[in-house]
py3Dmol code that shows the C-alpha trace and the ligand (Angstrom):
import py3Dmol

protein = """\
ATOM      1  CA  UNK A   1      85.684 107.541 115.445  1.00  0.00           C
ATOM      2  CA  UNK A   2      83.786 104.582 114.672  1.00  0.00           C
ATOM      3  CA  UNK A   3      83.896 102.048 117.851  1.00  0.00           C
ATOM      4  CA  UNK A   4      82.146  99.082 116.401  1.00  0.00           C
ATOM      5  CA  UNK A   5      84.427  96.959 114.062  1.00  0.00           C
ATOM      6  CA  UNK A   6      83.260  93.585 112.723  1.00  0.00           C
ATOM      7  CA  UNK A   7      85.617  90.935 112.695  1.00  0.00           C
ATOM      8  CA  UNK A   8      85.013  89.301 109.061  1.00  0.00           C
ATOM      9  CA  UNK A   9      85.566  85.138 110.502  1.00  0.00           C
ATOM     10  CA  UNK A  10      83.717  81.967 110.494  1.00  0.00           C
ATOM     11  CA  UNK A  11      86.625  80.955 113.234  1.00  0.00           C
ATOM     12  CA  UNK A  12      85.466  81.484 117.328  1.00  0.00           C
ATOM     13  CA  UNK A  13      88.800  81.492 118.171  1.00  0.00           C
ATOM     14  CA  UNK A  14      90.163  84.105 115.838  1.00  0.00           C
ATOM     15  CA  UNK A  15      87.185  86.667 117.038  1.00  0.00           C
ATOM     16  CA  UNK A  16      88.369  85.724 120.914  1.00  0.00           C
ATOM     17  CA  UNK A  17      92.188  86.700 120.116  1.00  0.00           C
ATOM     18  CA  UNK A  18      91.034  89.964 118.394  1.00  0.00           C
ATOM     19  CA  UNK A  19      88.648  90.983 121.382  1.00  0.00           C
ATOM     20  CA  UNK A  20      91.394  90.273 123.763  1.00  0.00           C
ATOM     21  CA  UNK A  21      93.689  92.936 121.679  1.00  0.00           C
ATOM     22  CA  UNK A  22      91.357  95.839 120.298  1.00  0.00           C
ATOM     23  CA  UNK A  23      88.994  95.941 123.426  1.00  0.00           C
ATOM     24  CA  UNK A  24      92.192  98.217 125.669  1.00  0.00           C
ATOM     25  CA  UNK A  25      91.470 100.562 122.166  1.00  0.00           C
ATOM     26  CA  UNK A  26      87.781 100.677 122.885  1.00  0.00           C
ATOM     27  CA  UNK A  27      87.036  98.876 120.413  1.00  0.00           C
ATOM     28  CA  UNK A  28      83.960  96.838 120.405  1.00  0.00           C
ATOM     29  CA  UNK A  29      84.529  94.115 118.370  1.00  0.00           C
ATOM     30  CA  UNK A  30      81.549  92.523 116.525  1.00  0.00           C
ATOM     31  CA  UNK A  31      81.321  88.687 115.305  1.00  0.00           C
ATOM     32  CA  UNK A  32      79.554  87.838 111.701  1.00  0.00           C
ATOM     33  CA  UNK A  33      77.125  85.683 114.228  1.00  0.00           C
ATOM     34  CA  UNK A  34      76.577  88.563 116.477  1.00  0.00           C
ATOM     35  CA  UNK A  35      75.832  90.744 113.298  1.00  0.00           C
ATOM     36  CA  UNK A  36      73.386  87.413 111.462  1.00  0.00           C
ATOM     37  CA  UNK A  37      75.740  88.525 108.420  1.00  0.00           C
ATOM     38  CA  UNK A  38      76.386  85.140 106.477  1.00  0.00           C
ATOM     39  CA  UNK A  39      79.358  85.570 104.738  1.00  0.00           C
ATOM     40  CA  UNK A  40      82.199  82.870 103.545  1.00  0.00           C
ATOM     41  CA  UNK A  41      84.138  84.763 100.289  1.00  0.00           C
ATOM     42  CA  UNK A  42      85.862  81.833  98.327  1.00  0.00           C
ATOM     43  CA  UNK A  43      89.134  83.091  99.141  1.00  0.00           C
ATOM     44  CA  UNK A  44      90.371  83.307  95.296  1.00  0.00           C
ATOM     45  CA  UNK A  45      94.231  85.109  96.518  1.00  0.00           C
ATOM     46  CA  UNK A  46      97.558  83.550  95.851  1.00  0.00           C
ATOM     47  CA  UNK A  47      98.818  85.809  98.913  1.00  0.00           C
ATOM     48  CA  UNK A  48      97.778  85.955 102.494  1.00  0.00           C
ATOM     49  CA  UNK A  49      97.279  89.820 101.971  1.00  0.00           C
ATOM     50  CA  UNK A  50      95.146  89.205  99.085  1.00  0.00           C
ATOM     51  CA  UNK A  51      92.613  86.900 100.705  1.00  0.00           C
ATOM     52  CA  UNK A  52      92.432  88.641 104.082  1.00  0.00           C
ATOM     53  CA  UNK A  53      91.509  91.565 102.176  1.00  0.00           C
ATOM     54  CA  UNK A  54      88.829  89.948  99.834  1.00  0.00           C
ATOM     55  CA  UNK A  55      87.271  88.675 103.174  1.00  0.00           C
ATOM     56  CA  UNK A  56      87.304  92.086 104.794  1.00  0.00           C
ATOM     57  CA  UNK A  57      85.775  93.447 101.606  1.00  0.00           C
ATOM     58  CA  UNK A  58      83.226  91.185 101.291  1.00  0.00           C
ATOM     59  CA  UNK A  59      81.617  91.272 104.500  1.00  0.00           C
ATOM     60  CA  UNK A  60      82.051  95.366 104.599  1.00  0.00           C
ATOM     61  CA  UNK A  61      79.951  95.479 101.324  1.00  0.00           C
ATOM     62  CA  UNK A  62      77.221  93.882 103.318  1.00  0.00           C
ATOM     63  CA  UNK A  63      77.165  96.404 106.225  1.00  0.00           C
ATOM     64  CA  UNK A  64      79.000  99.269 105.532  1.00  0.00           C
ATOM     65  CA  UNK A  65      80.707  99.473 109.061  1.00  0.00           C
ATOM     66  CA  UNK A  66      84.717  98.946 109.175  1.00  0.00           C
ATOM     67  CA  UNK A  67      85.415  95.059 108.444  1.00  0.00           C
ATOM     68  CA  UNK A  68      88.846  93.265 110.026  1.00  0.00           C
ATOM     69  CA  UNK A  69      89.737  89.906 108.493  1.00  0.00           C
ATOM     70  CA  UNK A  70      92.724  87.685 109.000  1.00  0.00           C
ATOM     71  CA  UNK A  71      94.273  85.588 106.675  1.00  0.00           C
ATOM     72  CA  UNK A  72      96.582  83.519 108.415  1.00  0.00           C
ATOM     73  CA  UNK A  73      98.690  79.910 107.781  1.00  0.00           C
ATOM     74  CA  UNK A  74     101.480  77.675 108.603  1.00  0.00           C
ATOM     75  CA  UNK A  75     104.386  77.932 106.609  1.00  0.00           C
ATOM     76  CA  UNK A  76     106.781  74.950 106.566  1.00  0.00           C
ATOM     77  CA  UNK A  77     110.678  75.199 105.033  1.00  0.00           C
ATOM     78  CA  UNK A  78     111.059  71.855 104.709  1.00  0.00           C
ATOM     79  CA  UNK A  79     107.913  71.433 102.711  1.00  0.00           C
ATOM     80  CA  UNK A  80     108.696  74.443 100.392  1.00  0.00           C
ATOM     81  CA  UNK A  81     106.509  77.091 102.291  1.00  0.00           C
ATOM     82  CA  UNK A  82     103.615  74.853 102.174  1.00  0.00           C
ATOM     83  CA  UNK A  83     100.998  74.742 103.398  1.00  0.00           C
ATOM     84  CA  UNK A  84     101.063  78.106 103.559  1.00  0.00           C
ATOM     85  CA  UNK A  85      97.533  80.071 101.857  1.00  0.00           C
ATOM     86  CA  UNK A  86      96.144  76.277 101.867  1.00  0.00           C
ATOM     87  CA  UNK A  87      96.720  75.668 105.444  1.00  0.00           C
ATOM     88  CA  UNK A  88      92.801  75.968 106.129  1.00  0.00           C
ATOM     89  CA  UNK A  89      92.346  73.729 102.960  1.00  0.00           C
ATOM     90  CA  UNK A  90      95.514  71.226 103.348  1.00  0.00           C
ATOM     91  CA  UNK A  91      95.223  67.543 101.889  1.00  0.00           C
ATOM     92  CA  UNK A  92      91.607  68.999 100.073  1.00  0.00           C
ATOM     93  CA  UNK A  93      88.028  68.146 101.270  1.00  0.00           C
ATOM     94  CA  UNK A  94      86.910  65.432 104.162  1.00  0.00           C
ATOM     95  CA  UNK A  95      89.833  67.453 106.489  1.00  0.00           C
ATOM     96  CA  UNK A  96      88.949  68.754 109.780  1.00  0.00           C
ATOM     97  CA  UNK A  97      91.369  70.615 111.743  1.00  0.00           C
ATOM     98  CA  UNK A  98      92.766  67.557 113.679  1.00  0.00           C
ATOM     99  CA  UNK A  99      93.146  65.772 109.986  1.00  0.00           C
ATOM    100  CA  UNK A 100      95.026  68.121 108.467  1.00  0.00           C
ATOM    101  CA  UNK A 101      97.340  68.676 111.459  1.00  0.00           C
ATOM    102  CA  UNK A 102      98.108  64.623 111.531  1.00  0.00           C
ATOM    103  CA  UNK A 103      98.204  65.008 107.799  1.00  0.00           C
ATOM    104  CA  UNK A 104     100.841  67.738 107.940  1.00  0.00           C
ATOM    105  CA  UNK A 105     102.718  65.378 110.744  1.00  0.00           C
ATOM    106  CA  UNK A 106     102.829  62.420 108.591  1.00  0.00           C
ATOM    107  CA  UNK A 107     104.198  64.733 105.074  1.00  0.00           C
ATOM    108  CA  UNK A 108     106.978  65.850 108.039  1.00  0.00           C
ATOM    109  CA  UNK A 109     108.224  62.351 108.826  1.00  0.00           C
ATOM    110  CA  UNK A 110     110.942  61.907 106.849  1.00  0.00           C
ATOM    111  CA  UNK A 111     112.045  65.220 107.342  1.00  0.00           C
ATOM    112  CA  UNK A 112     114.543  66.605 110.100  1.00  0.00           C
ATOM    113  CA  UNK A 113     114.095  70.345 109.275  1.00  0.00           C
ATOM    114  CA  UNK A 114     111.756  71.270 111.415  1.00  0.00           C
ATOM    115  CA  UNK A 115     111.679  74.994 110.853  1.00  0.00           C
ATOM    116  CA  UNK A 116     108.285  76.676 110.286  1.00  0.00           C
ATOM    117  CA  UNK A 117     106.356  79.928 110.894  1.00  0.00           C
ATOM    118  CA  UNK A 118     102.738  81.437 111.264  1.00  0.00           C
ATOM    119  CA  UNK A 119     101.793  83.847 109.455  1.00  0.00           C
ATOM    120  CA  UNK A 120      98.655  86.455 109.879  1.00  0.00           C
ATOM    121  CA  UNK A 121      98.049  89.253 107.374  1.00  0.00           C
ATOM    122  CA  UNK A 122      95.118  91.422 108.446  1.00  0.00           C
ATOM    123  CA  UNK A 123      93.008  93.831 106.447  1.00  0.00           C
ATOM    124  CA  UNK A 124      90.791  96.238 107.793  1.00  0.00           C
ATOM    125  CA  UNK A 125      88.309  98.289 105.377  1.00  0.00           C
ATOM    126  CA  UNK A 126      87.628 101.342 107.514  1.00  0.00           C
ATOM    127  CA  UNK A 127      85.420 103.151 105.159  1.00  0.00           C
ATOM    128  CA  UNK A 128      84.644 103.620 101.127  1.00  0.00           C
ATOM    129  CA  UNK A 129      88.136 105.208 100.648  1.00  0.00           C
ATOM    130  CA  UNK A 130      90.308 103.653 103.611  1.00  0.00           C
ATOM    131  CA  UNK A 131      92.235  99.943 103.836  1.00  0.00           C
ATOM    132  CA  UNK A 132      94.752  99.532 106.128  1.00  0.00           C
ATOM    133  CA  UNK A 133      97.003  96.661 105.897  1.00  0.00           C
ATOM    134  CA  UNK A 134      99.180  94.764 108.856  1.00  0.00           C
ATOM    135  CA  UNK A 135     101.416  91.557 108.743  1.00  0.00           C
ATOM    136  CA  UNK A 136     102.236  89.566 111.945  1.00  0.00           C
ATOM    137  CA  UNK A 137     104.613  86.282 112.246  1.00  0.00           C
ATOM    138  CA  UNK A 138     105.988  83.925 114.955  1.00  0.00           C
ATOM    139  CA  UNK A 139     108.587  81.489 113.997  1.00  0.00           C
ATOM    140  CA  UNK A 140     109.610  78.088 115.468  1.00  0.00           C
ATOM    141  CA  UNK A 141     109.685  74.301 114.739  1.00  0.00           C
ATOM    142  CA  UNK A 142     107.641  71.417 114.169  1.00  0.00           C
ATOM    143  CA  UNK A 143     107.388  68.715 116.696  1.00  0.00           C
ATOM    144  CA  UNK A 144     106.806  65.179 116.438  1.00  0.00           C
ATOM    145  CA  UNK A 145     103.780  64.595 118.037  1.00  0.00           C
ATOM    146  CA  UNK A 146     100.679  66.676 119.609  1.00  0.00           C
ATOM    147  CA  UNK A 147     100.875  68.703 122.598  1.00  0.00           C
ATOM    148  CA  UNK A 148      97.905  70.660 124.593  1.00  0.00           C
ATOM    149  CA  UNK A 149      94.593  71.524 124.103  1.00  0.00           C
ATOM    150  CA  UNK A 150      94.342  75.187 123.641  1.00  0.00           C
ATOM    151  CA  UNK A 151      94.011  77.318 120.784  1.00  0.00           C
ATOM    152  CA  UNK A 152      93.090  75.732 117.225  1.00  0.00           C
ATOM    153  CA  UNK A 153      94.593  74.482 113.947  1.00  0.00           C
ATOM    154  CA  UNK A 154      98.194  73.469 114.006  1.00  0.00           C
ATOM    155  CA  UNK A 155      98.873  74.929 117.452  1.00  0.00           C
ATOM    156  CA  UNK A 156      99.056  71.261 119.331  1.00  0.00           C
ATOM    157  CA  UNK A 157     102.711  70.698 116.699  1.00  0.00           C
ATOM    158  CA  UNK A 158     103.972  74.425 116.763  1.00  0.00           C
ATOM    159  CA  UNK A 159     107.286  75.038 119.559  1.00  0.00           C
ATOM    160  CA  UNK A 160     107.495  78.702 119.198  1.00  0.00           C
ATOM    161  CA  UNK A 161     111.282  79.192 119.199  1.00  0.00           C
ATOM    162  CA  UNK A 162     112.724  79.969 123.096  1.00  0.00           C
ATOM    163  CA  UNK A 163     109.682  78.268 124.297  1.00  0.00           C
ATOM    164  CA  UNK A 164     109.753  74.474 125.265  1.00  0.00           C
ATOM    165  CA  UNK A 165     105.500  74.833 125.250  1.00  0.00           C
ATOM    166  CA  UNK A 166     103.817  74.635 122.153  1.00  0.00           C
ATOM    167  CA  UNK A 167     101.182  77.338 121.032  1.00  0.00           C
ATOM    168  CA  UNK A 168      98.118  74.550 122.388  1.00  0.00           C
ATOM    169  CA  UNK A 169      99.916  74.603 125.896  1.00  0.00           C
ATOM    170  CA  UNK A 170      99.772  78.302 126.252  1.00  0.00           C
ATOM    171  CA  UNK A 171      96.582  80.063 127.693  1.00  0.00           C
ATOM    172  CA  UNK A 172      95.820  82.653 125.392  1.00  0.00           C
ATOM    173  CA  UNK A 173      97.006  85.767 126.473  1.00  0.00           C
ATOM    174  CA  UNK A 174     100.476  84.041 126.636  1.00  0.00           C
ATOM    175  CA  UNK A 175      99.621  83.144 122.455  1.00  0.00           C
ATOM    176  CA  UNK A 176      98.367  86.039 122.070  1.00  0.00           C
ATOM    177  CA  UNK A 177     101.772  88.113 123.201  1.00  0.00           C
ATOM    178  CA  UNK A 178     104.013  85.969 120.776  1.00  0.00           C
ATOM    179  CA  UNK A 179     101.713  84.807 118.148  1.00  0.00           C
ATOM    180  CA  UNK A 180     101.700  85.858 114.450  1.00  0.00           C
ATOM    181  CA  UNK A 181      97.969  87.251 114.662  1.00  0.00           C
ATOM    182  CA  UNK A 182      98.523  88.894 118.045  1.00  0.00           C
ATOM    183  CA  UNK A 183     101.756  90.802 116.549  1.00  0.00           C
ATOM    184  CA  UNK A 184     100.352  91.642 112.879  1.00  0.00           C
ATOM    185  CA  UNK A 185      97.247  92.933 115.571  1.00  0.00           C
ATOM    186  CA  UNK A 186      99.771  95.092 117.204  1.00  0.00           C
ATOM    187  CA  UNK A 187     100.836  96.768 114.102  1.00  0.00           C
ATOM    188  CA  UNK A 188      97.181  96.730 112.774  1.00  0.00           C
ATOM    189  CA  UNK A 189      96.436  99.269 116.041  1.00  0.00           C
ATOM    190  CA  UNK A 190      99.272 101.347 115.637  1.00  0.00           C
ATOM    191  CA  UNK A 191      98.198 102.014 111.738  1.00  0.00           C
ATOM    192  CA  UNK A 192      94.966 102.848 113.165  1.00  0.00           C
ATOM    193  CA  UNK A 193      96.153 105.035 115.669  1.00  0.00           C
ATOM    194  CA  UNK A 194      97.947 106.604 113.068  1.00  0.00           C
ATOM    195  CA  UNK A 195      94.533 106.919 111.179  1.00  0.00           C
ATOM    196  CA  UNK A 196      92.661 108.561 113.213  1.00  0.00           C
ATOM    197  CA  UNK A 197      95.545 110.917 114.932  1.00  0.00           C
ATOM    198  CA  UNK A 198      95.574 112.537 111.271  1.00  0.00           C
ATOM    199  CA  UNK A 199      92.097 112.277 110.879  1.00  0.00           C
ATOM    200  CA  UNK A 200      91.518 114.345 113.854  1.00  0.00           C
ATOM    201  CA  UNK A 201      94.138 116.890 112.809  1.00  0.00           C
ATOM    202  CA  UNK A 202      92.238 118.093 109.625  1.00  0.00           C
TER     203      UNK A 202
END
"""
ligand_1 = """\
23
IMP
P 92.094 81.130 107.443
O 90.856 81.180 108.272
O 91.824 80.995 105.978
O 93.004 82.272 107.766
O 92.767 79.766 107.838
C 93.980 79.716 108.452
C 94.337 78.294 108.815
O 95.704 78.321 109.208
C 93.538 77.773 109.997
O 92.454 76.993 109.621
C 94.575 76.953 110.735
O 94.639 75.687 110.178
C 95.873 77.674 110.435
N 96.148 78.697 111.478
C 96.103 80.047 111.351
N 96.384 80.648 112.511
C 96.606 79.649 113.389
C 96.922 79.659 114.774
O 97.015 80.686 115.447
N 97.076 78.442 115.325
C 96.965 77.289 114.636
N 96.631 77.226 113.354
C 96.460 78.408 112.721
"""
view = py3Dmol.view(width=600, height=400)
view.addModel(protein, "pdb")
view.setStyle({"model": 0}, {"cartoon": {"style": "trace"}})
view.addModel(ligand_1, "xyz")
view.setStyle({"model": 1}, {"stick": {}})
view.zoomTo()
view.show()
């Protein structure tokens, strides 16, 4: 079994929260900037399946070891699912991460459904022949203004539902146990498990 995966993001945060889950597997988990591999596949997909899997693809094409990407968003009911594939690229160019999130808060005003959820598709290319897919979510609500400094993106205006913290207040292993990424990780290592449990039978 191959122990070294790279994790196909541009994002420090994302490669943290997959360390945290795949290193109990024995995983050793590889950035792009640990590997020099440059890499940043115009993410073409109309789904979050299809991008996370032309990222994975892309960046396994350049060195042939098994690739994970995420492609993850926040998906708003009130705002017709939006931004959902777009939440990286929300309100178009001369966004950061703070703007959007603001922007996002000020498209919510008027609105008293709240409702939202993350979600995280993740692809993994383990060799030539093999893809395995996962899909995580966490649902909850919107609030009106932004709370904590952990985590990235959205997190500061995301209430995970039972929780009176939002996803910026947690520490991350606390994310990590709810969060859509940490649970489409989950299913991601049971797939893999899977994998290799057949592999080994043949
Ligand atoms: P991606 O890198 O194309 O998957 O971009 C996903 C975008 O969705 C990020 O830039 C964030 O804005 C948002 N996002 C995804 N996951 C999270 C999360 O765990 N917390 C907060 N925002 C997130």
């Amino acid at each position: 079994m191959e122990k070294k995966f790279v994790i196909a993001t541009n994002n420090p945060h994302k490669v943290v929260e997959f360390k945290k889950i795949l290193a109990p597997l024995g995983i050793e988990c590889v950035s792009l900037k640990e590997m020099g591999i440059v890499c940043d596949a115009e993410e073409t997909g109309t789904t979050f399946a299809e991008n996370a899997y032309i990222k994975a693809k892309a960046v396994y094409d350049i060195c042939k070891l098994p690739t994970v990407a995420d492609d993850s968003g926040i998906c708003v009911d009130a705002l017709g699912g939006e931004p959902g594939v777009y939440s990286a690229r929300y309100g178009g160019e001369g966004y950061d991460d703070e703007g959007r999130m603001y922007l996002l808060l000020k498209n919510m005003e008027q609105q008293e459904n709240r409702a939202a959820h993350f979600t995280s598709s993740i692809s993994c290319v383990l060799n030539d022949e093999t893809v395995l897919n996962a899909e995580g979510y966490i649902f909850g609500r919107l609030t009106r203004e932004p709370r904590g400094t952990n985590g990235f993106g959205y997190d500061p205006i995301f209430l995970p539902d039972g929780y009176s913290m939002t996803t910026a207040e947690m520490e991350g292993e606390a994310k990590n146990a709810i969060s859509h990424r940490g649970n489409a990780l989950r299913e991601f290592v049971l797939k893999l498990k899977e994998y290799y449990h057949a592999y080994s039978d043949q």
